[in-house]
N, C-alpha and C positions, 0 to 999 in steps of 0.2 A: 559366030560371036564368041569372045575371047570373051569368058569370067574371070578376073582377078579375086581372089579369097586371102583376106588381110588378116593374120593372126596378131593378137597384143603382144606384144613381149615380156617373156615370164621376168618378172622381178628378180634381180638379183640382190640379194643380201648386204651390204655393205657390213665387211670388216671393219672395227677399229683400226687408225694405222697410228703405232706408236712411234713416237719422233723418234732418230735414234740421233744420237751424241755426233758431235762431229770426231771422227776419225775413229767412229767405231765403225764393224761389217755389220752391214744391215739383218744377215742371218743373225747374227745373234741377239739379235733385241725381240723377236717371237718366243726364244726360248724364257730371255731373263724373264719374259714381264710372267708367262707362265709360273716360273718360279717363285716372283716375290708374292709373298704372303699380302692378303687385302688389308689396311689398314681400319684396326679396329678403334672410333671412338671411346674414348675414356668414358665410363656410368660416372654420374655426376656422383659424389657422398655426401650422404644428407650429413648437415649438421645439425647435434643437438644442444639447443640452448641448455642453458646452467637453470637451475630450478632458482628462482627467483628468493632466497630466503629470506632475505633484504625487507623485502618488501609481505611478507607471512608476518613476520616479528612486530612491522609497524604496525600492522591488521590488530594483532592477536596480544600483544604489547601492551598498549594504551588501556582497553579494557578491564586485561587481567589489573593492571594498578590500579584503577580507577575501585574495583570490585576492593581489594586489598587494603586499599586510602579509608574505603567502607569499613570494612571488618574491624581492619584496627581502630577507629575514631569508637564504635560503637563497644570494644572491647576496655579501650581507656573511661568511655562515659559508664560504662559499666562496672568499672573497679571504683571508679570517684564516688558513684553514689552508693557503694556500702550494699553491692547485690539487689537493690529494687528494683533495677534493669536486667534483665536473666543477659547472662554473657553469649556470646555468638555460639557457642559449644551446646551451651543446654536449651538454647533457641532450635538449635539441631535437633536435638536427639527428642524434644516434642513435637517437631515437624513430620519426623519421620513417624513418630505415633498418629498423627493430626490422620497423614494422607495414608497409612497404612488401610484404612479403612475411611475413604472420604464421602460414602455414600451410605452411610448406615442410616438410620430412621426411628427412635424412640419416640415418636408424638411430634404436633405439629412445630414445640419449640425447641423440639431436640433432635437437631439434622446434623448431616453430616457437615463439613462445607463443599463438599462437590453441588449438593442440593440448593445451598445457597447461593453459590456462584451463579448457577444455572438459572435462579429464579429472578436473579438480578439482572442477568443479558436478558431471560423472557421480557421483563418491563422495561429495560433501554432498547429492547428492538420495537417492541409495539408503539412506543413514545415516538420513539426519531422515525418509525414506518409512517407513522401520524402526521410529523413536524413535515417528514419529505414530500406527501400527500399533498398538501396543503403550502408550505414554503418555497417551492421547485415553479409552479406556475403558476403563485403571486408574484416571484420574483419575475418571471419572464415578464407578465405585463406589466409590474412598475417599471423595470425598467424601457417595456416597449412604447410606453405609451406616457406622454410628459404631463396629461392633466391626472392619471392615478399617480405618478413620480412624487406630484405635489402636494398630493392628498393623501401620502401614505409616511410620507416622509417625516411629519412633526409627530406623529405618531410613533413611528418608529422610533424614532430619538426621544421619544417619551417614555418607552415602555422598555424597551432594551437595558437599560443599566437597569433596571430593578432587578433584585436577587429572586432568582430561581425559587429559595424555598420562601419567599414573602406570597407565595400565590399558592403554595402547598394547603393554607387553611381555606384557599378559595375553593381549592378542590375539594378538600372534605366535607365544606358547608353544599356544596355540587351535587357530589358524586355521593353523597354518604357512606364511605369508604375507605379503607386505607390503599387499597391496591388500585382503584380507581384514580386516587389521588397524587398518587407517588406517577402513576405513566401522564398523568395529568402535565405535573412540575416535569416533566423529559420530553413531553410537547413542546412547553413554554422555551425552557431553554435550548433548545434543539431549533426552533424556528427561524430565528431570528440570524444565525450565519447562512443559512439557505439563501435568506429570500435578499440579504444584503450582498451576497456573493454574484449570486445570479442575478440579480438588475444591475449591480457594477458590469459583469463581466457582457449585459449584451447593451450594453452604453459605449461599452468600449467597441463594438463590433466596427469595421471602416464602414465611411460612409457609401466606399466605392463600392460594396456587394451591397449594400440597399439602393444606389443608385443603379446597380445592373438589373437588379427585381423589380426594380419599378419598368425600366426599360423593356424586359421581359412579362412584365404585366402578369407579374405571379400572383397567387391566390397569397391569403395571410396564413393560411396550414403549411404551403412552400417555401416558406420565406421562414416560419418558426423550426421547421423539421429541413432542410437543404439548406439554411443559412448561419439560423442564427444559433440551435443545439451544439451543431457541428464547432461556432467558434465560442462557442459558452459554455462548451462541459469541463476544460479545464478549472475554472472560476466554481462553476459548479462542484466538481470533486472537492476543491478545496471547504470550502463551504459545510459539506458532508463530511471531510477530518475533522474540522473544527467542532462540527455540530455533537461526532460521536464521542471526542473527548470531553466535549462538557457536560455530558450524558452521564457518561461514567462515574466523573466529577461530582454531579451531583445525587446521583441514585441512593447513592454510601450516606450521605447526609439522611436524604428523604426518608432510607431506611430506619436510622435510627430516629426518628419521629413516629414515624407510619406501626413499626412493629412487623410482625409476622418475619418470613421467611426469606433472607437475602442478605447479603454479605453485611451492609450496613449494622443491620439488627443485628448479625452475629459477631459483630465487634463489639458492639453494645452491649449486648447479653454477655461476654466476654470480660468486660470492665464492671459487671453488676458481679462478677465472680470472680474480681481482683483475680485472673488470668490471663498478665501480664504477654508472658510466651504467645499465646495464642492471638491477642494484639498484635505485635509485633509478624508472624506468621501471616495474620488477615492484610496488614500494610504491603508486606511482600507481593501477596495472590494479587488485591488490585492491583499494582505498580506493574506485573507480570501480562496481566490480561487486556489493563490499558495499552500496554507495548506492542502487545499481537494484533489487538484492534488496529493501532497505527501504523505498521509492518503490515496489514493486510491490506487495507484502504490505500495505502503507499504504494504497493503493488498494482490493482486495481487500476488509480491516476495512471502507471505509467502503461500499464496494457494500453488503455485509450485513449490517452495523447500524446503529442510530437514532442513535448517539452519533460526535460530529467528534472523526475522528482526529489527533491533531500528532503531530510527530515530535520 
């Protein structure tokens, strides 16, 4: 018996074969190609834009005037009236005494204004903790539900326009209190953009995601928390700007009623002491802190919803 023994055949290699030119020798086209250098792509160059200063100046522009339009008007009303108005100059140079020491402590009517400020945010956060408490899920079921809608709604338009400190004696006759009374009036006024913001905005919700939860036979917990939060907290945040500015708004008033310790009263005590300056100084600090409250709560909005907040 003849065994035949079939070996593979070792692979050979393939060369590249470079064309060569017509009416060149084909030896010489292994050499050239050896020779020519590999072509190297060109690195891209980055380019650098121009720094935009165009657009800095109109940032940065507008305000500085606007700050300026300020100075001067209150520099001109300050020469007309014969120096009763301290000039923007000596408005300075008591501010910088004011904050040099803004926490000092002589007795309970003699604070710094750092102490004041501080004791006026304590009572606009307890108030609007209060308002939000209580205004956030009344709002949800007026507006969930069409028989409380009805029943709350002549009400509301009963009580809403009345002024904020028209209830300030309700609280003292209350609360017998002045600091009881003052978070009292920042309840009141604090409630009423909650709970109208938030029944609008879950009225407005489509009907097609309540039709899908019925469909889905969701519980009423699912449908308030997977539905209706989700499209009501814009409505809502606004609600809560509103609320914190009318807060502030009226704290300052309450103060100077109520007494004790807080920016109000120390603008007050400030005009019992014809110092003028420090007036002027105290309208700055609110206008300052009302600002940062609305730049913070602006921020806030835009963290948690889809929609660009302005001011």
């Amino acid at each position: 018996m003849v065994s035949a023994v079939f070996h593979s055949p070792v692979p050979v290699r393939a060369e590249p074969v470079e064309a060569t030119p017509r009416g060149a020798s084909p030896s010489a086209s292994p050499a050239r190609a050896k020779a020519a250098p590999a072509a190297v792509a060109p690195e891209p160059t980055a380019t650098r834009q121009p720094f935009d200063w165009r657009g800095l100046w109109l940032k940065v522009l507008p305000p500085l005037f606007g700050l300026g339009f300020l100075v001067g008007l209150w520099a001109i009303v300050s020469m007309g009236t014969g120096a009763s108005i301290p000039s923007p100059a000596e408005t300075f140079k008591q501010a910088v005494v004011v904050f040099s020491d803004p926490f000092y402590s002589k007795g309970p009517n003699d604070q710094g204004i750092g102490w004041n400020v501080l004791s006026s945010l304590k009572r606009v956060a307890m108030g609007f903790g209060l308002a939000a408490l209580v205004g956030i899920p009344a709002g949800f079921m007026i507006g969930r539900f069409t028989f409380l809608s009805r029943m709350f709604n002549p009400l509301i338009s009963l009580l809403r326009p009345v002024s904020p400190l028209a209830w300030l004696p309700i609280g003292l006759l209350v609360f017998k209190g002045a600091n009881p009374a003052a978070i009292w009036t920042i309840f009141i006024c604090s409630i009423w953009p909650m709970i109208i913001n938030t029944a609008v905005g879950v009225q407005r919700v489509p009907s097609d995601y309540m039709n899908v939860a019925r469909v889905l036979n969701l519980s009423e917990w699912k449908i308030v928390t997977k539905i209706l939060f989700p499209a009501v907290l814009p409505y809502m945040l606004t609600g809560v700007r509103l609320a914190v500015g009318t807060a502030w708004l009226v704290i300052v008033a309450a103060e100077m009623l109520t007494g004790g310790v807080g920016i109000g009263f120390w603008v007050w005590d400030e005009w019992n002491n014809l110092n003028v300056k420090n007036i002027i100084i105290a309208i700055f600090v609110i206008g300052m802190v009302g600002l940062l409250l609305e730049y913070a709560l602006i921020k806030l909005a835009t963290a948690f919803t889809f929609e660009e907040v302005k001011t």
